[in-house]
C-alpha positions as CSV (number, residue, x, y, z in Angstrom):
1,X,46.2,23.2,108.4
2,X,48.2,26.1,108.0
3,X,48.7,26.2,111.3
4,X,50.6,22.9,111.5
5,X,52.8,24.0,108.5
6,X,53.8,27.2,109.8
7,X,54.8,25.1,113.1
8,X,56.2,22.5,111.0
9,X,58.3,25.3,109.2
10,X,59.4,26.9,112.5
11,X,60.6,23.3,114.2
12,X,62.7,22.5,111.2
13,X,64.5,25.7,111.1
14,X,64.6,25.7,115.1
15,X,66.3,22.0,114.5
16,X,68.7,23.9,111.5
17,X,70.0,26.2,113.9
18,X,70.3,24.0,116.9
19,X,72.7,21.5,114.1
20,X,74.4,25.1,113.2
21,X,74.7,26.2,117.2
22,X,76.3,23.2,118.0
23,X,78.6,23.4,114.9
24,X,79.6,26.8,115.6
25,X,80.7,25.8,119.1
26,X,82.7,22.6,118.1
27,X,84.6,24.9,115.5
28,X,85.5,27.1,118.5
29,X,86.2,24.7,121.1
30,X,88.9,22.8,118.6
31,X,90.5,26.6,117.6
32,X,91.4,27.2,121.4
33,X,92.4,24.0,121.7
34,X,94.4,23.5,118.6
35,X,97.7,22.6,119.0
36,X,98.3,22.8,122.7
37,X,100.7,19.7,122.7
38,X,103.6,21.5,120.5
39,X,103.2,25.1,122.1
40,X,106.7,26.2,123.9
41,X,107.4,27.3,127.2
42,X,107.0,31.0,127.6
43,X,110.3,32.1,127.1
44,X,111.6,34.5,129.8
45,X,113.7,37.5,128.7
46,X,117.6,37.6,128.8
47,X,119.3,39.1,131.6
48,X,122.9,40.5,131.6
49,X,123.5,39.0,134.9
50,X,126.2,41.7,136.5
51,X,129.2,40.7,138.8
52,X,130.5,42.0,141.6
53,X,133.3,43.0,140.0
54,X,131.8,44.9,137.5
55,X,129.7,46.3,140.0
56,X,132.7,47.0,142.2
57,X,134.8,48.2,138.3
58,X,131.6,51.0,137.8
59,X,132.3,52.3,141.3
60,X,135.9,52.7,141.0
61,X,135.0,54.5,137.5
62,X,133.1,56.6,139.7
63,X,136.2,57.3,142.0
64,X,138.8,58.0,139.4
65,X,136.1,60.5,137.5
66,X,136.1,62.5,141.0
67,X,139.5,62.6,142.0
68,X,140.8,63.4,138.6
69,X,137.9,66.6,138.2
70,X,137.1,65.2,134.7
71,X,132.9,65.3,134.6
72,X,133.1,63.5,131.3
73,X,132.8,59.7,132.4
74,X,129.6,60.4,134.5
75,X,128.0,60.3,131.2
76,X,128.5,56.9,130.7
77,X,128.3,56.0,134.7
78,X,125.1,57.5,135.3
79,X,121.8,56.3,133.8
80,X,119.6,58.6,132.2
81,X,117.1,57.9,135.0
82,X,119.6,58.0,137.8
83,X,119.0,60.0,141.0
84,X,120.6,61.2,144.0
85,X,118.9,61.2,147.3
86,X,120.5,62.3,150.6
87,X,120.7,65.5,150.7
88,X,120.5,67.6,154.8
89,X,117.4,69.7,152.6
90,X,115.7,66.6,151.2
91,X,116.0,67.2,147.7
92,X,117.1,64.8,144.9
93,X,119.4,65.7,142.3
94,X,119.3,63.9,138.7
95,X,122.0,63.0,136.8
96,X,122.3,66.4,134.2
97,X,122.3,68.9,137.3
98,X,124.6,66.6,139.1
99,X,127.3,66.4,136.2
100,X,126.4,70.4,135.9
101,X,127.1,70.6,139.6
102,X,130.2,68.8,139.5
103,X,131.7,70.1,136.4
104,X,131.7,73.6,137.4
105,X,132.6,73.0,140.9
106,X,134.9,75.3,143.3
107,X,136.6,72.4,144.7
108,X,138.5,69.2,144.8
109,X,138.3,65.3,145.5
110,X,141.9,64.9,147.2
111,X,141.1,61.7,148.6
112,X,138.2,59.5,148.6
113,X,138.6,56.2,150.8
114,X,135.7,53.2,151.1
115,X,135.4,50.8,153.7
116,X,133.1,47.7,154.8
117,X,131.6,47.6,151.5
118,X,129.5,45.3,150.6
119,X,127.8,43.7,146.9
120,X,124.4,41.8,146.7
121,X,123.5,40.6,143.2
122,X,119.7,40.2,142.1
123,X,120.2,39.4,138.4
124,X,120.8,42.5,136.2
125,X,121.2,44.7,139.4
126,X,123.7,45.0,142.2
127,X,123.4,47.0,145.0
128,X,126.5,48.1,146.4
129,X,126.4,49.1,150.1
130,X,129.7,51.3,152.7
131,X,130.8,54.0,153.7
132,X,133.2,56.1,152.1
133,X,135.7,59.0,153.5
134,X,136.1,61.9,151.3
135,X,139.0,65.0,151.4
136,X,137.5,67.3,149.7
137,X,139.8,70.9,148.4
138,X,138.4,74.5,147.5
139,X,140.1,75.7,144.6
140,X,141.9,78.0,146.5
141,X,143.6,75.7,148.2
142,X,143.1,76.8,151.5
143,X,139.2,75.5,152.1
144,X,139.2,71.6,153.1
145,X,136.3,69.6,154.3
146,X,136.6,66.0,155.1
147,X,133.5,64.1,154.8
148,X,132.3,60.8,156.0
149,X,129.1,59.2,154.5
150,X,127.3,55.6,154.5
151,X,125.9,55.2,151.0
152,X,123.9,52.8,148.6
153,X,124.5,52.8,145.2
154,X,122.3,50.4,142.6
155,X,123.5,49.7,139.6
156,X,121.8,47.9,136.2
157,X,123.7,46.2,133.4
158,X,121.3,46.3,130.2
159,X,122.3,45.5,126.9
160,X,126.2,44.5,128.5
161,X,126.6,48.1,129.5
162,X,126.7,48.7,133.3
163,X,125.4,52.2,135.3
164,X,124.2,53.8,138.2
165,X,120.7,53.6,138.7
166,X,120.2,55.5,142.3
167,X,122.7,56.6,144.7
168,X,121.7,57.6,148.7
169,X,123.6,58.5,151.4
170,X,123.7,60.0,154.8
171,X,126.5,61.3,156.9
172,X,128.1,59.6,159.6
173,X,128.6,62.0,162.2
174,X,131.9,61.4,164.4
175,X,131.0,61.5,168.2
């Protein structure tokens, strides 16, 4: 006898939590499926979309900074994770020791002169591809260089500002 009321005792409280098991599992399946009519599309973030011709404006900023000797504007112009790659050595050159570099240079920009240059868009970035001819002065007047190099700039515009994200280039050798 007390056997068939200790079974009888276990098959009600087996049938209790069965009624609870299955409760518990309704409640979830209706919470991950609650509302799924009304949710919204994943919004995607903004871009600044950027135009060739402020892509083209950042690199004539670039120009006039140069040939007027005034370091100032490469603030602005350069990104804070910009870097220049191209150099004979290999090395790359951020954009504090290039500004560094440049302000406190022993020469010139006479002339600086770009050809076959060309702009593709991808959204918020341009990448600006030539070939530029430079004239390049020692302070002393006497020292010129003239330079030729094929170069690729990238440029971002984020939060409507535009800058230079990378800059290569390699010399073009005249045969």
């Amino acid at each position: 006898m007390k056997y068939i009321v200790i079974t009888n005792a276990i098959r009600k409280n087996t049938e209790l939590m069965k009624r609870v098991l299955v409760g518990v599992v309704l409640v979830i399946m209706m919470g991950s499926c609650k509302d799924t009519g009304n949710r919204k599309e994943e919004q995607k973030p903004v871009v600044d979309k950027i135009t060739e011709e402020e892509a083209l404006g950042l690199l004539h900023q670039w120009t006039d900074a140069y040939l007027a000797g005034d370091a100032t504007p490469l603030h602005e112009i350069l990104d804070e994770s910009w870097v220049y790659s191209g150099s004979s050595n290999g090395q790359v050159s951020d954009k504090n020791a290039t500004i560094a570099e440049f302000a406190n240079a022993d020469y010139t920009f006479q002339d600086i002169v770009y050809e076959g240059l060309d702009v593709r868009l991808y959204d918020d970035v341009a990448v600006v591809r030539g070939s530029e001819r430079m004239v390049i002065v020692g302070n002393s007047g006497k020292d010129t260089t003239k330079l030729a190099l094929r170069f690729t700039d990238v440029y971002q515009k984020k939060d409507g500002k535009i800058k230079a994200i990378a800059t290569h280039s390699s010399p073009i050798t005249e045969e």
